[in-house]
N, C-alpha and C positions, 0 to 999 in steps of 0.2 A: 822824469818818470823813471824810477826803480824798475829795470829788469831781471828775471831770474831762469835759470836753465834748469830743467828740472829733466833729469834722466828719464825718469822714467816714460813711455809713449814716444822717445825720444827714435831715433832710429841711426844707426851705424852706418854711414854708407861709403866710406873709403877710409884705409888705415893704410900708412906708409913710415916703413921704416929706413930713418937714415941712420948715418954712421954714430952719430950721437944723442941724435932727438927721432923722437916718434910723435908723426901728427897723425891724427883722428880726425875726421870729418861725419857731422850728424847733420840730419834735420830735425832740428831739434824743438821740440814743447817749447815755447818761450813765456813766464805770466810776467806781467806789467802791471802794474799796481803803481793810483795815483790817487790823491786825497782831493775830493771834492767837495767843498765848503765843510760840513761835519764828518763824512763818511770816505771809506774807503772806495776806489771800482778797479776789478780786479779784469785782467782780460788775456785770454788765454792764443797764442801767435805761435807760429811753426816761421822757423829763421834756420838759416846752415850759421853753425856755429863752427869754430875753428880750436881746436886745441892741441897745445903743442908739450911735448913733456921734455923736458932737457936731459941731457945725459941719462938715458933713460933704458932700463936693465928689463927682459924678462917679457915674455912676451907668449901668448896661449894659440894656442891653434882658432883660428878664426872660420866660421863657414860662409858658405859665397855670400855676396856682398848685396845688395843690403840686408840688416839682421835688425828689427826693434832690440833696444834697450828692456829692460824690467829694472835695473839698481844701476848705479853708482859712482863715487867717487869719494877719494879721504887725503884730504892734508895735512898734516903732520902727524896726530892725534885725534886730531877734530873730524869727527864725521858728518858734513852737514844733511843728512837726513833725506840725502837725495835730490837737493836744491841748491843750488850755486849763484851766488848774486854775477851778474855781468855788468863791465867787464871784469875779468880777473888776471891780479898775476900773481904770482906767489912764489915765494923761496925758500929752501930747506927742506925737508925732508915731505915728499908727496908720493901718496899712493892713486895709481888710479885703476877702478876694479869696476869691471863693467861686464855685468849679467846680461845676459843676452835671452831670450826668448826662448831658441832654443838651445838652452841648459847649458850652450858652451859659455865660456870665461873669459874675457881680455883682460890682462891684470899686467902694469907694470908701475915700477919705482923709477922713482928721479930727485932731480934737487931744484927743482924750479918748473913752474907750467904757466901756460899761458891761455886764457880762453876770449876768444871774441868772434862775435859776431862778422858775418861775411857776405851777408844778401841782403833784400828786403826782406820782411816782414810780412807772414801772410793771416789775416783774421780768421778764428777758428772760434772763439764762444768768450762770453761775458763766465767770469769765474766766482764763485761764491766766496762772503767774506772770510769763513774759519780754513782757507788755501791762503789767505796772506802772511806768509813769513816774518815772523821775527824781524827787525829791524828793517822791513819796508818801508820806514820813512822818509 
């Protein structure tokens, strides 16, 4: 079954900076999408997701902890629209830009990130078919 992180609804709830990498911690929106017999069923899970950025520059004033998500994320060029297939890992030039509810900015650059899941899995709603993603097969 295809999982996907999707920012947004998402929620910030610890960010720690080390000496070279920067992790983020959400509880995060999770949709799953899986093909049954002709059709799609899309279903929508709150999971702590885990993301780590490597060597990783730049960093915004953050307000007290936790803060919903409203946007984001961009790797290399590619911005996927606010939806991240899980798990992910990726290399080369990554941005990650994270709008916060209120109106403040987490934004930092790296050369490699890594995102995965880290708990269970909690049921939150059955998700309508025109929310399945591009290459959720």
């Amino acid at each position: 079954m295809a999982a996907w992180l999707e920012f947004h609804d998402s929620t910030l709830t610890r960010l720690d900076v080390g000496k070279a990498d920067i992790e983020l911690l959400l509880d995060a929106c999770i949709h799953r999408w899986e093909r049954l017999n002709d059709e799609w069923r899309g279903t929508g899970w709150m999971q702590s997701v885990r993301i780590v950025a490597s060597n990783a520059l730049g960093l915004s004033t953050v307000p007290p902890l936790p803060v919903e998500v409203s946007d984001g994320l961009q790797l290399g060029a590619a911005a996927p629209n606010d939806i991240v297939r899980l798990p992910l890992q990726a290399s080369g030039a990554i941005r990650i830009w994270l709008q916060l509810t209120t109106a403040d900015v987490v934004e930092l650059t790296g050369n490699a990130v890594i995102i995965e899941t880290t708990a269970d899995a909690r049921y939150i709603e059955e998700l309508p078919a025109d929310l399945r993603p591009q290459g959720a097969d």
